[in-house]
N, C-alpha and C positions, 0 to 999 in steps of 0.2 A: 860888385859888392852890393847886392841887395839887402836893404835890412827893409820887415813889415812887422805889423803887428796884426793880432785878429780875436778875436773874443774866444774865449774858449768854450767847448760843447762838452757835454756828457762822455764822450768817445776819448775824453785828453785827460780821465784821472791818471791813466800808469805816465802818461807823457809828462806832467805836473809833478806826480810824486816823484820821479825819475829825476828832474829837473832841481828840486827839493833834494834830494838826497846827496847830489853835487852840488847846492849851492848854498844848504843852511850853515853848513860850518862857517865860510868866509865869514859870518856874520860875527861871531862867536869873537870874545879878546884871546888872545893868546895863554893857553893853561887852561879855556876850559875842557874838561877831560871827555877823551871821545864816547864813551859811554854815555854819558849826558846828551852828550846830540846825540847819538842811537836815539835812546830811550824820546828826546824829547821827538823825533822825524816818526818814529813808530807812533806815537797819540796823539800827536797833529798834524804830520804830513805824511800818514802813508796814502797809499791807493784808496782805501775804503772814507777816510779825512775827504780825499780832495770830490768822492763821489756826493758826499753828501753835501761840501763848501758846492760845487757845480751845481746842486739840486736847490741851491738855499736864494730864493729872491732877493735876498738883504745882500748878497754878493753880486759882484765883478769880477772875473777871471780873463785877466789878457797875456797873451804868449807872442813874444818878440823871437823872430825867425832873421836869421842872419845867412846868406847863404844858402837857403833851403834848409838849414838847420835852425830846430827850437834852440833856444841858448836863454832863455829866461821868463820868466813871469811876475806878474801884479796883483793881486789882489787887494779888491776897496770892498770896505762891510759898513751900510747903514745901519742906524737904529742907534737904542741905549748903547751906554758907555759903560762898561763892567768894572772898570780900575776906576777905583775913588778917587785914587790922586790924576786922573785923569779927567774924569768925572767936574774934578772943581779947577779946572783952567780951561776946557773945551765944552761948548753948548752943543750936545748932543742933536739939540733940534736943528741944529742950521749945518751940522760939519759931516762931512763922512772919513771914516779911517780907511790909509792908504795900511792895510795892514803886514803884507804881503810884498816885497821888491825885492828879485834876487837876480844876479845875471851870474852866469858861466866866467869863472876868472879868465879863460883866455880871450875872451869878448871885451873885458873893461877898456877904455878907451875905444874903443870902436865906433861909436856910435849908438850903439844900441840900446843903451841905459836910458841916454836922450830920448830914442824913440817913442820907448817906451814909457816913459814917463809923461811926456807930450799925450800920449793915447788913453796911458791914466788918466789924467789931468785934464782932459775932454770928458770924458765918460763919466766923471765926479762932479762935472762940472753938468751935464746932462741931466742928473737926480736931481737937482734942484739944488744940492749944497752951494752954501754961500764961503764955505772952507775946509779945508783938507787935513787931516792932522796923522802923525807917525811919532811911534818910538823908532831911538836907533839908542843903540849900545855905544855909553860916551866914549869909548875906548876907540872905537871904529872909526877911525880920522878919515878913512880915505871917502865912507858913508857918509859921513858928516857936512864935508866940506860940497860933494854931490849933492843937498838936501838943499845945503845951503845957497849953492847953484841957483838952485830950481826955484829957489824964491821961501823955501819954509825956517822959519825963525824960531831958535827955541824960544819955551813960552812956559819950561818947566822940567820937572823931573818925575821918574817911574821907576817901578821895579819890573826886573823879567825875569822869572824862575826859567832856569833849562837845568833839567835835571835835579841836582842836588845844591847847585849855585843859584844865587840869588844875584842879577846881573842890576846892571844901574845902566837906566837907557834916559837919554833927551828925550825931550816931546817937543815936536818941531809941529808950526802949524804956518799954514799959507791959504789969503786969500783965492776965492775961484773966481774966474771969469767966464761970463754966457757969452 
């Protein structure tokens, strides 16, 4: 039972959005309606999404292989902070967002969340951030309590539009270490 992780290249947008397409819903509380995640996977995660997240220096793209199987991905984005109520509880200049963390549900407990989040958590820690910060959808216990794992403390509150739902996500944030 191998699990690796490896930076993703130009050649892994359908691999990504593929990955995205199995694994945005988990995200999601229970009720919101599948339409919503259509619509929201189609203008942020499809193929042509992940060519251009691939193309963008402000990004990090890591794909955890389980098996010789992809089974999830990371994405970490520098720079400003676009949500205000994000804005006024994280210093854009020192933090980078873990934006992006999804694994294949028959992967959970396996290990491979861990891995991957390890290789996150290097590679954020590589940019010079001095801290890490994410939404998670406070609904999502099983996310949560994973976040909180790993060391990220909430530190506040967000909203997250999917679709026609306005969702209510923690903002969890954790020191980096070099």
């Amino acid at each position: 039972m191998s699990i690796t992780t490896r930076r993703a290249g130009s050649h892994d947008a359908n691999l990504l959005h593929d990955l995205a397409a199995r694994t945005f819903g988990l995200a999601c509380p229970p009720g919101t309606l599948q339409a919503d995640i259509d619509a929201f996977i189609a203008l942020h995660l499809s193929r042509e999404r992940f060519a251009d997240y691939l193309a963008d220096p402000a990004r990090i793209l890591l794909i955890v292989v389980h098996d010789d199987e992809p089974v999830g991905y990371s994405m970490l984005v520098s720079g400003p902070i676009a949500d205000p109520d994000v804005a006024a509880l994280v210093d854009a200049t020192t933090s980078i967002e873990l934006s992006k963390f999804y694994l294949a549900e028959d992967r959970h407990g396996s290990g491979a969340a861990a891995a991957l989040m390890a290789a996150t958590l290097d590679e954020a820690a590589r940019t010079g951030a001095k801290s890490c910060w994410l939404g998670v959808n406070q609904r999502n216990v099983r996310a949560g309590k994973f976040y909180a794992k790993q060391g990220f403390e909430v530190v506040g509150e967000k909203r997250f539009r999917v679709g026609s739902e306005l969702h209510h996500d923690f903002v969890r944030l954790r020191p980096l270490t070099t």
